[in-house]
CHARMM-style PDB file with segment names, atoms N, HN, CA, C and O in Angstrom:
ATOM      1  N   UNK     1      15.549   4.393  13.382  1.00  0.00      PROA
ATOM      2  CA  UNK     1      14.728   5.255  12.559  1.00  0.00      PROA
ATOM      3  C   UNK     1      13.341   4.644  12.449  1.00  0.00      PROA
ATOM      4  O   UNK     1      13.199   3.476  12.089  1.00  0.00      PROA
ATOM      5  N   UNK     2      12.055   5.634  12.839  1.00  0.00      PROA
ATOM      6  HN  UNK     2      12.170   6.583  13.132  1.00  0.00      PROA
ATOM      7  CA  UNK     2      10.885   4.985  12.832  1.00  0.00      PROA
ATOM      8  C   UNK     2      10.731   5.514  11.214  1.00  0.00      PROA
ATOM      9  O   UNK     2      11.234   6.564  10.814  1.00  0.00      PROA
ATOM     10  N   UNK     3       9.830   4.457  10.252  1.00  0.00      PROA
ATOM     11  HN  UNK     3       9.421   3.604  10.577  1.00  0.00      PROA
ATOM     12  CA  UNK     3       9.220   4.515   9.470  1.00  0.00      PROA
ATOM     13  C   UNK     3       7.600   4.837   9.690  1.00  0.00      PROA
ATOM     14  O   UNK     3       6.972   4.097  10.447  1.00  0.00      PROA
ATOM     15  N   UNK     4       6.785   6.177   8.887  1.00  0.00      PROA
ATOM     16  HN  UNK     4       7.295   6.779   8.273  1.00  0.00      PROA
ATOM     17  CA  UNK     4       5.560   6.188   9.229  1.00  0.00      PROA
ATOM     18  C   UNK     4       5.128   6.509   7.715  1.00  0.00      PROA
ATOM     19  O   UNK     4       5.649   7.120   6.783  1.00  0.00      PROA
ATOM     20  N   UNK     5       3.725   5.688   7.948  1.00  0.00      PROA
ATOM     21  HN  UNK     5       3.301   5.191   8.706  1.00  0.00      PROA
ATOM     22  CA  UNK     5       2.962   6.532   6.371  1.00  0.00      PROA
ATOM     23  C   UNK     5       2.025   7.510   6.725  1.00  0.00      PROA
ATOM     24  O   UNK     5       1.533   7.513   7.853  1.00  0.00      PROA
ATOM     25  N   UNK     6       1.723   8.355   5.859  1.00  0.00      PROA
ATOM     26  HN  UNK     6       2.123   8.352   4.943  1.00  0.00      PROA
ATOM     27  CA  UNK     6       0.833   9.269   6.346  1.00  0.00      PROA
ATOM     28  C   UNK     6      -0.041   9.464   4.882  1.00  0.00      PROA
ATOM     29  O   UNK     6       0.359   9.127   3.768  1.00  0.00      PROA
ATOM     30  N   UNK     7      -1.214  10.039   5.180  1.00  0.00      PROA
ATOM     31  HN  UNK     7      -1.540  10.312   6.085  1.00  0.00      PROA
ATOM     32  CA  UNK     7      -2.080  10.207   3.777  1.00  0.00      PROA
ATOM     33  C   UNK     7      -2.435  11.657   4.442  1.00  0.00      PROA
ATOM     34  O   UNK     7      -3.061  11.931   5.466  1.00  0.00      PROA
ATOM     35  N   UNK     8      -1.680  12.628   3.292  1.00  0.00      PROA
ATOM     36  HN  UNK     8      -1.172  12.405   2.460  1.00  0.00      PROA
ATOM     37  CA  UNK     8      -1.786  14.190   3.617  1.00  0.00      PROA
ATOM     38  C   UNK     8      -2.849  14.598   2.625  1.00  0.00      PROA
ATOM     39  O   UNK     8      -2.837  14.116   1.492  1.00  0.00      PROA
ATOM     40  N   UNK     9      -4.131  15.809   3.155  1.00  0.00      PROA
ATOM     41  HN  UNK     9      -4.141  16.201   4.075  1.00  0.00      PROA
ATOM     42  CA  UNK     9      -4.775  16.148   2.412  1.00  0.00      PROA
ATOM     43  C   UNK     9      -4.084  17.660   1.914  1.00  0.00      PROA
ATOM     44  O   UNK     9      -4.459  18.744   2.360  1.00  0.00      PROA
ATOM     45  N   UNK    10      -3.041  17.485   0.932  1.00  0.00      PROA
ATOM     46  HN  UNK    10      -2.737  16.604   0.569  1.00  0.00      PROA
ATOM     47  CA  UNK    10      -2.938  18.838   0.291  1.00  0.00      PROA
ATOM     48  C   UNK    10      -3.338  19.946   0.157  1.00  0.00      PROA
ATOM     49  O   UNK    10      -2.703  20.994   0.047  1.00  0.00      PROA
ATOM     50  N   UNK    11      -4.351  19.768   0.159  1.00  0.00      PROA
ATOM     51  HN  UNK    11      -4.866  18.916   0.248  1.00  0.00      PROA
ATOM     52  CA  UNK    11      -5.193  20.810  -0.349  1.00  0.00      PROA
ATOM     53  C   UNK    11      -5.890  21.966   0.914  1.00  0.00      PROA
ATOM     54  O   UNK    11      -6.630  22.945   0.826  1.00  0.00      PROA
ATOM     55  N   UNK    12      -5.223  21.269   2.050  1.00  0.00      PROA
ATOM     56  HN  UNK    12      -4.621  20.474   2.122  1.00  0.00      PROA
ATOM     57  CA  UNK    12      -5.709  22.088   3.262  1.00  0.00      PROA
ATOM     58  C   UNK    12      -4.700  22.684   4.349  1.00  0.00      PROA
ATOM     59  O   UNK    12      -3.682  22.019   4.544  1.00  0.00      PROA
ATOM     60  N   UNK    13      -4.852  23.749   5.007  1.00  0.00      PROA
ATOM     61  HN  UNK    13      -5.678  24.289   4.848  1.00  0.00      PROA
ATOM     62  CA  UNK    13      -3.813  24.926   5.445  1.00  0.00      PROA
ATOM     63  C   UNK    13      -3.247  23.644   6.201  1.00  0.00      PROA
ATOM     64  O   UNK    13      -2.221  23.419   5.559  1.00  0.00      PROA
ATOM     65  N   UNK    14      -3.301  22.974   6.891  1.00  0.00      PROA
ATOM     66  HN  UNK    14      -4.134  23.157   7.412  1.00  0.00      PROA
ATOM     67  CA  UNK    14      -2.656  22.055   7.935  1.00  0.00      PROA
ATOM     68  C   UNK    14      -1.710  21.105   7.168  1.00  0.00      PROA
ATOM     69  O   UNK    14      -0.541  20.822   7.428  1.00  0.00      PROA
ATOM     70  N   UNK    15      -2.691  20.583   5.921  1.00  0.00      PROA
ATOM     71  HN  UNK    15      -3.641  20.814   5.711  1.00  0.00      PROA
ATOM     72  CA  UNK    15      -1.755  19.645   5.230  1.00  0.00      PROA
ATOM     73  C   UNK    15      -0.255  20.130   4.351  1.00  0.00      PROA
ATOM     74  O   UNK    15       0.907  19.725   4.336  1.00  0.00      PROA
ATOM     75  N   UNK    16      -1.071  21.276   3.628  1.00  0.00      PROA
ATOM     76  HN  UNK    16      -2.015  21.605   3.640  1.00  0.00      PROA
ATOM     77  CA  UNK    16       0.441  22.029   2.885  1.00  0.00      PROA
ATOM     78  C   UNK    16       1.290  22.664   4.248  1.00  0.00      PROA
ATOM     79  O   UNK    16       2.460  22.866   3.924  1.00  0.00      PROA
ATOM     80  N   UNK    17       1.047  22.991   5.526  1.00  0.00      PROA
ATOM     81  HN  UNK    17       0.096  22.826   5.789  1.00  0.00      PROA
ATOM     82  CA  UNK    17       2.076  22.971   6.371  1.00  0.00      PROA
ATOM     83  C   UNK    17       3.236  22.028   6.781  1.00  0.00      PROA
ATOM     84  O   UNK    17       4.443  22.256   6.865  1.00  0.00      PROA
ATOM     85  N   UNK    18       2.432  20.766   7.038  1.00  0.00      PROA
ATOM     86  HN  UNK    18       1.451  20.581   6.970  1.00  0.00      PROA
ATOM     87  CA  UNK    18       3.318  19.557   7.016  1.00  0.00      PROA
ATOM     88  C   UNK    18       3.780  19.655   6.253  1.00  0.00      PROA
ATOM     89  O   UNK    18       4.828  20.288   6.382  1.00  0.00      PROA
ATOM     90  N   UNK    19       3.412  19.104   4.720  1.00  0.00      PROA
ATOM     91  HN  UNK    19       2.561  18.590   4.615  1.00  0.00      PROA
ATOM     92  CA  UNK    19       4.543  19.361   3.505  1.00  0.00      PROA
ATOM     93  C   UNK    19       5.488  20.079   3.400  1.00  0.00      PROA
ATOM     94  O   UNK    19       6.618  19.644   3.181  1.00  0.00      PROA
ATOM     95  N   UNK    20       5.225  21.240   3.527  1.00  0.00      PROA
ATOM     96  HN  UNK    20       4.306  21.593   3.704  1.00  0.00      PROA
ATOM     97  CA  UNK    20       6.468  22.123   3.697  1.00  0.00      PROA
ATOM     98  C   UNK    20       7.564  22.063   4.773  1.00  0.00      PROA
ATOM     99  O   UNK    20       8.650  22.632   4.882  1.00  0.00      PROA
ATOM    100  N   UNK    21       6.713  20.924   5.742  1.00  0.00      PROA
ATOM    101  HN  UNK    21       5.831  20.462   5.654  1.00  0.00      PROA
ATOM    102  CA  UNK    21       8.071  20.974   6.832  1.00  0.00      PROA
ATOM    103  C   UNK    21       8.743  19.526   6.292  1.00  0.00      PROA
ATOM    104  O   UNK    21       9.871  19.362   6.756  1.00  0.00      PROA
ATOM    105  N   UNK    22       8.402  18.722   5.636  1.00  0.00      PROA
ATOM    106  HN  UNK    22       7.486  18.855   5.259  1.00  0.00      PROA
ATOM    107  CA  UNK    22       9.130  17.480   4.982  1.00  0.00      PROA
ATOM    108  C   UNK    22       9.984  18.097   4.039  1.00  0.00      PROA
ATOM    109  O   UNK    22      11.169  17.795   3.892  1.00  0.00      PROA
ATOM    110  N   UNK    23       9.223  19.180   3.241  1.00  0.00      PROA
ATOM    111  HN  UNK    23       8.261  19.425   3.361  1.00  0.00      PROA
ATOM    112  CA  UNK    23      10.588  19.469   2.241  1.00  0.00      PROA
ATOM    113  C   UNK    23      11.401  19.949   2.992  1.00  0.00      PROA
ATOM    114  O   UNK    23      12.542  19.961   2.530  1.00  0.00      PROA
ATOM    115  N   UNK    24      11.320  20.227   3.663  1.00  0.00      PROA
ATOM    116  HN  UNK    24      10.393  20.218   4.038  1.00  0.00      PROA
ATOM    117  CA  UNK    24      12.312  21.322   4.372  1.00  0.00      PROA
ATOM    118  C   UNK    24      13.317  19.957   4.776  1.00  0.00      PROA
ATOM    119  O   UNK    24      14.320  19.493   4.232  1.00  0.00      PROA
ATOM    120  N   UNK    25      12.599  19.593   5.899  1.00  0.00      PROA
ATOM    121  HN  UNK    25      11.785  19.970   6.341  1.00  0.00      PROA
ATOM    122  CA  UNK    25      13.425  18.298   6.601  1.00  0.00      PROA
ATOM    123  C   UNK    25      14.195  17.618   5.291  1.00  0.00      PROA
ATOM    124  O   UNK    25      15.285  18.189   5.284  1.00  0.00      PROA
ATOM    125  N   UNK    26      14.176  16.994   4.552  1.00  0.00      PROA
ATOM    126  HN  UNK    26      13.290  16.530   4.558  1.00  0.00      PROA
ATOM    127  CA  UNK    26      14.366  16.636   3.475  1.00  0.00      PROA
ATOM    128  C   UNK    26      15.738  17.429   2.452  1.00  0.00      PROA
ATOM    129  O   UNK    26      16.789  16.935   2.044  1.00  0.00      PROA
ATOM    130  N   UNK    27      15.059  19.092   2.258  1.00  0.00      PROA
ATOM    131  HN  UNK    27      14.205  19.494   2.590  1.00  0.00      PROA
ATOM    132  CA  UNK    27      15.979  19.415   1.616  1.00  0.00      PROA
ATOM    133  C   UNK    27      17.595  19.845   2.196  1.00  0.00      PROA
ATOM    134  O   UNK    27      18.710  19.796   1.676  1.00  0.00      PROA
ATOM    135  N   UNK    28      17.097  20.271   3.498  1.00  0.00      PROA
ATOM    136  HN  UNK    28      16.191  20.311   3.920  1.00  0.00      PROA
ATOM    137  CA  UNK    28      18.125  20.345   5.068  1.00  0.00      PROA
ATOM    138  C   UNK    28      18.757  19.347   5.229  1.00  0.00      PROA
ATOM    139  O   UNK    28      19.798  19.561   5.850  1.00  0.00      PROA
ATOM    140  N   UNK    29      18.533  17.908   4.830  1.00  0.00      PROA
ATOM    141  HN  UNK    29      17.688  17.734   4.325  1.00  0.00      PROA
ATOM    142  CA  UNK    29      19.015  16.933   5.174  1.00  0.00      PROA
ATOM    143  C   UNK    29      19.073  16.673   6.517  1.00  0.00      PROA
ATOM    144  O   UNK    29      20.168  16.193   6.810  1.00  0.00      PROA
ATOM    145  N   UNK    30      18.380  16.789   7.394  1.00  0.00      PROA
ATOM    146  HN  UNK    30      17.491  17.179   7.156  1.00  0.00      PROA
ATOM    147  CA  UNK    30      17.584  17.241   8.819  1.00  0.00      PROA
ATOM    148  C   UNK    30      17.227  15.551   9.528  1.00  0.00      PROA
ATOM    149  O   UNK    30      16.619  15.410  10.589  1.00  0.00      PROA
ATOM    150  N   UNK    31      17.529  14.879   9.040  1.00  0.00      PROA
ATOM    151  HN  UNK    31      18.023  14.993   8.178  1.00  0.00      PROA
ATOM    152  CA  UNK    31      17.294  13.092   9.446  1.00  0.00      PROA
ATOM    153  C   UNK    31      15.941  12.627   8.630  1.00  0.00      PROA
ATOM    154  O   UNK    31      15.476  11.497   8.778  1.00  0.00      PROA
ATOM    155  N   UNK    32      15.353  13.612   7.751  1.00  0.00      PROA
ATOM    156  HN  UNK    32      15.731  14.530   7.630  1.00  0.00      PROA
ATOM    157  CA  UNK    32      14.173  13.307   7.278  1.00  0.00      PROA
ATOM    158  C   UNK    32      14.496  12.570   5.638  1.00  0.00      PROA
ATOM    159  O   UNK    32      15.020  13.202   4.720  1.00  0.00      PROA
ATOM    160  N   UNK    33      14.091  11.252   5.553  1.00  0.00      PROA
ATOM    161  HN  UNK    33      13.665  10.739   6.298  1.00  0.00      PROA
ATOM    162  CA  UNK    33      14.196  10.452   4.270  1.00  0.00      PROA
ATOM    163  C   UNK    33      13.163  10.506   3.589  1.00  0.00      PROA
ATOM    164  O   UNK    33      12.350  11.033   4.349  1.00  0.00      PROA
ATOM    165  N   UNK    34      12.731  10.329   2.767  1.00  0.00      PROA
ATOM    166  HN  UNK    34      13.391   9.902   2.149  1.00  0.00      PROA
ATOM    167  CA  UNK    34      11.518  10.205   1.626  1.00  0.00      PROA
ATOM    168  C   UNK    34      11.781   8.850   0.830  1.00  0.00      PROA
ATOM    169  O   UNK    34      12.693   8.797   0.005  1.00  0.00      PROA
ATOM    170  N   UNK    35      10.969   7.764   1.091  1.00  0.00      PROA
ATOM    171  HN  UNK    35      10.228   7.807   1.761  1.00  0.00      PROA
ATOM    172  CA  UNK    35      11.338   6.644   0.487  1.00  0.00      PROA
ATOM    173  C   UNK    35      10.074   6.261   0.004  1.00  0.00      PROA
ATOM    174  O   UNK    35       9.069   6.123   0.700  1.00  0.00      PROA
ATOM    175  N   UNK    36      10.180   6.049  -1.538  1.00  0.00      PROA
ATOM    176  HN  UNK    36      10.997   6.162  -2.104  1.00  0.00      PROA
ATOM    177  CA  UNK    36       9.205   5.672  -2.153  1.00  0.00      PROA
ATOM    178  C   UNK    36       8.444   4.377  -1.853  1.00  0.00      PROA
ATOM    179  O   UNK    36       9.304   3.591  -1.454  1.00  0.00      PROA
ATOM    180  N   UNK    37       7.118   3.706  -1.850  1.00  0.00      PROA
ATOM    181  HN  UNK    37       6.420   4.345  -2.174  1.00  0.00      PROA
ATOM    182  CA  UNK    37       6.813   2.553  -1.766  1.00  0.00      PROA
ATOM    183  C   UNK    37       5.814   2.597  -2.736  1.00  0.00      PROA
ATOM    184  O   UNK    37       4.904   3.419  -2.839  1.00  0.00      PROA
ATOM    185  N   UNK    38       6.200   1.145  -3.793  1.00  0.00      PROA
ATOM    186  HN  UNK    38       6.940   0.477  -3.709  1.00  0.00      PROA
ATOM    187  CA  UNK    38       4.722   0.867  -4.898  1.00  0.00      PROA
ATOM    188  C   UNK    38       3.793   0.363  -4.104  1.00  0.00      PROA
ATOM    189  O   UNK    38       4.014   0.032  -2.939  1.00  0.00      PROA
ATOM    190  N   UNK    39       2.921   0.290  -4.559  1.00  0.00      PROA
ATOM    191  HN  UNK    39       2.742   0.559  -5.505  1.00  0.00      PROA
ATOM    192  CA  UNK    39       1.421   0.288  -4.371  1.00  0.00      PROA
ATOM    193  C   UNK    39       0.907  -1.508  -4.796  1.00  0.00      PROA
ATOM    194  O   UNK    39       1.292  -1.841  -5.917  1.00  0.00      PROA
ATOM    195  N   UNK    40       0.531  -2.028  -4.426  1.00  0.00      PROA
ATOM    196  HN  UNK    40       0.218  -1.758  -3.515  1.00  0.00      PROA
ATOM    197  CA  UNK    40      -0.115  -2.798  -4.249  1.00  0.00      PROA
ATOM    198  C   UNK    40      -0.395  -3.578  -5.954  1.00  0.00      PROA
ATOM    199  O   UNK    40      -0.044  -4.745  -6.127  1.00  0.00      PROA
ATOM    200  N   UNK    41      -0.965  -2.872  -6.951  1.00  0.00      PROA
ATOM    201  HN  UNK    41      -1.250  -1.924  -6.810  1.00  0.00      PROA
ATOM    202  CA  UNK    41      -1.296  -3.352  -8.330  1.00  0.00      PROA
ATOM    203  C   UNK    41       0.499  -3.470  -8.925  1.00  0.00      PROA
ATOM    204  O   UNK    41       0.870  -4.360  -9.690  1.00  0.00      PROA
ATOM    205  N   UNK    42       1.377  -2.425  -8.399  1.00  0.00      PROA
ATOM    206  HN  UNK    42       1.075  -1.702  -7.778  1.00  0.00      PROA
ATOM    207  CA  UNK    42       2.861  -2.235  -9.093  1.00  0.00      PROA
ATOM    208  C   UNK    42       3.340  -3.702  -8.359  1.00  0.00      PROA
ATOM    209  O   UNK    42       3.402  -4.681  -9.102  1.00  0.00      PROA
ATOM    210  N   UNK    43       3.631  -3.848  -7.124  1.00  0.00      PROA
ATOM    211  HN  UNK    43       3.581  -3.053  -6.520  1.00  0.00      PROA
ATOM    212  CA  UNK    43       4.155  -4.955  -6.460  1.00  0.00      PROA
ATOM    213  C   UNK    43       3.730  -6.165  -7.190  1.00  0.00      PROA
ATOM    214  O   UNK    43       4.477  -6.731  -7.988  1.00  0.00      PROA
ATOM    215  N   UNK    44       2.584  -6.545  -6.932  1.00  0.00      PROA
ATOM    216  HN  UNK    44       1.978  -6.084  -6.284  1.00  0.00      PROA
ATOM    217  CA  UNK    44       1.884  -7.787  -8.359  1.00  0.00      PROA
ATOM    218  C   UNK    44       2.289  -7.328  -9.797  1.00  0.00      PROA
ATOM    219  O   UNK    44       1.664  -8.199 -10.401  1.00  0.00      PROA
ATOM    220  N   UNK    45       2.597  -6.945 -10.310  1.00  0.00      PROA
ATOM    221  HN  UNK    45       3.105  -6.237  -9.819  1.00  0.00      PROA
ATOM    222  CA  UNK    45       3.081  -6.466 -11.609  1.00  0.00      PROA
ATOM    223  C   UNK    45       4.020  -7.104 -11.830  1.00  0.00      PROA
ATOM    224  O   UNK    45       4.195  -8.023 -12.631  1.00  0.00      PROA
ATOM    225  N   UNK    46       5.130  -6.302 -10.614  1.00  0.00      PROA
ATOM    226  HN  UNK    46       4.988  -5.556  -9.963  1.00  0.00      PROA
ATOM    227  CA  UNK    46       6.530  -6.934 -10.992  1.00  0.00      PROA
ATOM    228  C   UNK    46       6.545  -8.120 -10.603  1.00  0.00      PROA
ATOM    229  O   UNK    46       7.162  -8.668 -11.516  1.00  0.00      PROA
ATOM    230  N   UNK    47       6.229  -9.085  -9.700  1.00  0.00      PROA
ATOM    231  HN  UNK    47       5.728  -8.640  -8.958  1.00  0.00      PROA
ATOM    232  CA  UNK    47       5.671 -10.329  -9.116  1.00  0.00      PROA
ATOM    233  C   UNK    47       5.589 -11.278 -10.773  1.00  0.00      PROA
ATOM    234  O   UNK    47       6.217 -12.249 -11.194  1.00  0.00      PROA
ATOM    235  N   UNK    48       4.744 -10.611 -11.225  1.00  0.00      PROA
ATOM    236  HN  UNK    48       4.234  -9.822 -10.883  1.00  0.00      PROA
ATOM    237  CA  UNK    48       4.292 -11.216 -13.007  1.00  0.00      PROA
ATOM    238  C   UNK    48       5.622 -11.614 -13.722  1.00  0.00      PROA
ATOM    239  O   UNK    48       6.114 -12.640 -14.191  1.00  0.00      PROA
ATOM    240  N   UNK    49       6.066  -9.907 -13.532  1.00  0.00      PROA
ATOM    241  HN  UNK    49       5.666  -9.073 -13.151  1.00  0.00      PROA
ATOM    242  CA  UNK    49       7.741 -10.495 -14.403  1.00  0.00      PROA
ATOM    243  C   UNK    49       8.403 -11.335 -14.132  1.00  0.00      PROA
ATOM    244  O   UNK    49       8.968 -12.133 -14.881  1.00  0.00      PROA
ATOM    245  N   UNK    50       8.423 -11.223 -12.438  1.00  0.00      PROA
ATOM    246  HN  UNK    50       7.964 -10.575 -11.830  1.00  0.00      PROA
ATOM    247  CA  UNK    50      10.203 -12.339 -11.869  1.00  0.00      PROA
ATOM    248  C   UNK    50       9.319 -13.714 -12.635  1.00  0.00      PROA
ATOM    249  O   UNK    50       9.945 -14.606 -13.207  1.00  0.00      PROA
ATOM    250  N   UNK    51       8.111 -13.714 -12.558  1.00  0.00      PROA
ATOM    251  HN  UNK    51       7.603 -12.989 -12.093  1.00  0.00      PROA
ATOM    252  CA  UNK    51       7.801 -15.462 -12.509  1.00  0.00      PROA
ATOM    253  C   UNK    51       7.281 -15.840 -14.359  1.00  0.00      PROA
ATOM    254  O   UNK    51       6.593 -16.651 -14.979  1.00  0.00      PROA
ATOM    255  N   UNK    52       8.217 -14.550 -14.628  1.00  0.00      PROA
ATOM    256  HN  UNK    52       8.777 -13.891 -14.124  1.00  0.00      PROA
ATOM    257  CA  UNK    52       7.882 -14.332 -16.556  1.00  0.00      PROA
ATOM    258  C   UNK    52       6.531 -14.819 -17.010  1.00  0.00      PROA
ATOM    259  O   UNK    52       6.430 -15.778 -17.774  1.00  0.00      PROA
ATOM    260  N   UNK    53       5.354 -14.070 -16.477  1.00  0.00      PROA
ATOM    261  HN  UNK    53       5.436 -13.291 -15.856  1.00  0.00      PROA
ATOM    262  CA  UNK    53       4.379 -14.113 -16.576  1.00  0.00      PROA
ATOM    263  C   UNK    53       4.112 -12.668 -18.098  1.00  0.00      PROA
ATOM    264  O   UNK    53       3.354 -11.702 -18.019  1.00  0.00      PROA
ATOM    265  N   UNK    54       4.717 -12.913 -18.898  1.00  0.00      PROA
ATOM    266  HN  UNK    54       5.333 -13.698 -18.962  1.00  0.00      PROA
ATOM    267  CA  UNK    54       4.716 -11.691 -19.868  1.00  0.00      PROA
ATOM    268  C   UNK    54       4.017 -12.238 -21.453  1.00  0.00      PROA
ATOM    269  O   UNK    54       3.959 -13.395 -21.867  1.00  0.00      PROA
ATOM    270  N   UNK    55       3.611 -11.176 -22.019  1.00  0.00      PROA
ATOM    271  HN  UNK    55       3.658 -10.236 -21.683  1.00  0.00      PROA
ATOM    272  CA  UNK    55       2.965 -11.288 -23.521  1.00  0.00      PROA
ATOM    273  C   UNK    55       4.020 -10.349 -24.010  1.00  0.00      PROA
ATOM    274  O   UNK    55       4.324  -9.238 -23.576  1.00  0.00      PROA
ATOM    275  N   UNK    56       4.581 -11.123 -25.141  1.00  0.00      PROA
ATOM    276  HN  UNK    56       4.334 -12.026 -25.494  1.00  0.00      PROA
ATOM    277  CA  UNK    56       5.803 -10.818 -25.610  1.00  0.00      PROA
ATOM    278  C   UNK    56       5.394 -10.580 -27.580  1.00  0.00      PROA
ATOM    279  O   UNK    56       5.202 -11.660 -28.138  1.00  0.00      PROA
ATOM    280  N   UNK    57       5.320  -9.790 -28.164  1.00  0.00      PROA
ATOM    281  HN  UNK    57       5.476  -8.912 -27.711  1.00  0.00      PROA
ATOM    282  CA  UNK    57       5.541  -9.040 -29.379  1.00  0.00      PROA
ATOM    283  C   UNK    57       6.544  -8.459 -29.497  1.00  0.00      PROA
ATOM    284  O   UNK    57       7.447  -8.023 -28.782  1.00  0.00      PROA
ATOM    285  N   UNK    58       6.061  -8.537 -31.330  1.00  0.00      PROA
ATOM    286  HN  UNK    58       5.327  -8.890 -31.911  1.00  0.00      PROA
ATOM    287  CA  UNK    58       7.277  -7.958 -32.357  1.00  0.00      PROA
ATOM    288  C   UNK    58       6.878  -6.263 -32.382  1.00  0.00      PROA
ATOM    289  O   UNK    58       7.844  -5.515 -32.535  1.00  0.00      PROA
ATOM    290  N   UNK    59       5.752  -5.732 -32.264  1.00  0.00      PROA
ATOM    291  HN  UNK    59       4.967  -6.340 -32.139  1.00  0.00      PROA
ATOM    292  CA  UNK    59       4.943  -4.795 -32.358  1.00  0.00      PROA
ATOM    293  C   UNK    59       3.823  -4.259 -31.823  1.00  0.00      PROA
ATOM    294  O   UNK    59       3.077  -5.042 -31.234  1.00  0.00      PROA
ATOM    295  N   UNK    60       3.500  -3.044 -31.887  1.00  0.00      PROA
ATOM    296  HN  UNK    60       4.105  -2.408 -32.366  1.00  0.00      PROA
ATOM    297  CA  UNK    60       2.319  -2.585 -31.234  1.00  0.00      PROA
ATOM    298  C   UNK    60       1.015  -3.204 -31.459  1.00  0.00      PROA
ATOM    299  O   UNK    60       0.158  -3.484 -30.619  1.00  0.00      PROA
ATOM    300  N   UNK    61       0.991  -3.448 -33.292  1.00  0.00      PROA
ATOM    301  HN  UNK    61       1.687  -3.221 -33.973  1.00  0.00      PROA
ATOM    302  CA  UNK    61       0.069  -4.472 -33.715  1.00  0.00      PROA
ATOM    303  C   UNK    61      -0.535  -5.788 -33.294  1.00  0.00      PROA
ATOM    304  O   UNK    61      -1.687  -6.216 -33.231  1.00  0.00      PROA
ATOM    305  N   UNK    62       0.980  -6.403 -32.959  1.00  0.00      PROA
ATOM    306  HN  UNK    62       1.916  -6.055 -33.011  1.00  0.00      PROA
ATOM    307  CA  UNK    62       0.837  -7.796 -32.040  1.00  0.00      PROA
ATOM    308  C   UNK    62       0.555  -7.897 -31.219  1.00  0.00      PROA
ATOM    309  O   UNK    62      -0.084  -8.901 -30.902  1.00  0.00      PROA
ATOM    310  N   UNK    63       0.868  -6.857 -30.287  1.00  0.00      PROA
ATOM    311  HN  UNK    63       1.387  -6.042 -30.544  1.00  0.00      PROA
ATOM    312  CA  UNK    63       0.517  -6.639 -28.941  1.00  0.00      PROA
ATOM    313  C   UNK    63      -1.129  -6.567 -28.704  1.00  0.00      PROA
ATOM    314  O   UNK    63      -1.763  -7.092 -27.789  1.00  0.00      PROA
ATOM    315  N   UNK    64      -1.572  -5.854 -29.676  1.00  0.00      PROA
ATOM    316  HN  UNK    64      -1.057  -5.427 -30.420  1.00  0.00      PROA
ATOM    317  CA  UNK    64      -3.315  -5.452 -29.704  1.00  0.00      PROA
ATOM    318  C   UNK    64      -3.586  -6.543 -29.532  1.00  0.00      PROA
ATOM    319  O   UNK    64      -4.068  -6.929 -28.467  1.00  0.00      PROA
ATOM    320  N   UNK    65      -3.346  -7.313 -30.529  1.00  0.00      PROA
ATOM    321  HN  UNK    65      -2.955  -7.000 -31.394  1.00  0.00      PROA
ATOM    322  CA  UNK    65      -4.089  -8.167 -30.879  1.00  0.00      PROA
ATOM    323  C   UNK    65      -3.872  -9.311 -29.687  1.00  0.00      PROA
ATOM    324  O   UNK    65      -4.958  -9.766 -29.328  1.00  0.00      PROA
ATOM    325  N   UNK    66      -3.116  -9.692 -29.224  1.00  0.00      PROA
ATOM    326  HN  UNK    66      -2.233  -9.323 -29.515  1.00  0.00      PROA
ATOM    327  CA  UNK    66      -2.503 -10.321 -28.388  1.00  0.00      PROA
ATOM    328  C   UNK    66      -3.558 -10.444 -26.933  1.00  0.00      PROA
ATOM    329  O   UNK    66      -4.286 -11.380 -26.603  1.00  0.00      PROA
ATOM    330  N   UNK    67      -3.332  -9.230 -26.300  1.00  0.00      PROA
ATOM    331  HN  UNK    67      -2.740  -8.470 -26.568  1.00  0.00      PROA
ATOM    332  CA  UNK    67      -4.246  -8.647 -25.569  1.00  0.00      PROA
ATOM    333  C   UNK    67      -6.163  -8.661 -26.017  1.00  0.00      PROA
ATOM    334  O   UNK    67      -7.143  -8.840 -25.294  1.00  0.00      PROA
ATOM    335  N   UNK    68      -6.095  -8.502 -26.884  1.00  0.00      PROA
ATOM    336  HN  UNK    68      -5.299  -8.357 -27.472  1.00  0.00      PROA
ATOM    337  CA  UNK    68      -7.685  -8.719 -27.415  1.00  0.00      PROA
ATOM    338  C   UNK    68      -7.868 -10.228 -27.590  1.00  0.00      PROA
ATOM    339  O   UNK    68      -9.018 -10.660 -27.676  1.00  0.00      PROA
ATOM    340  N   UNK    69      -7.073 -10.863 -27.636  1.00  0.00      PROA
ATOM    341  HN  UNK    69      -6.140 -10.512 -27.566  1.00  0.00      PROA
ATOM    342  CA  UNK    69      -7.698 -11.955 -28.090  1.00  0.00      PROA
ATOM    343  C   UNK    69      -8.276 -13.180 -26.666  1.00  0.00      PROA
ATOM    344  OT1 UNK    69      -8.864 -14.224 -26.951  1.00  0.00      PROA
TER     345      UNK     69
END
């Protein structure tokens, strides 16, 4: 199975064509997968957690302040 990314412009007769042939592929169950991938800021995010890089409060209050300070 090849994996490809593609950046579809929606908003144009060619692009909502494709789309509609992924849902299709997709909802057909047709060999077509849809697999999510995070993005670059999400991947470092969670990166933060495993290495418990976290600001930890009792409250929203704490948290402000926490962050502001």
């Amino acid at each position: 199975m090849a994996t490809i990314t593609l950046n579809i412009n929606e908003r144009s007769k060619f692009g909502k064509a494709i789309l509609e042939l992924i849902k299709i592929g997709i909802s057909e169950n047709k060999g077509v997968e849809l697999v999510k991938i995070p993005n670059d800021e999400t991947i470092k995010a969670i990166e933060e957690i495993n290495l418990g890089k976290l600001i930890k409060a009792e409250n929203a209050t704490e948290l402000i302040k926490k962050l502001n300070s």
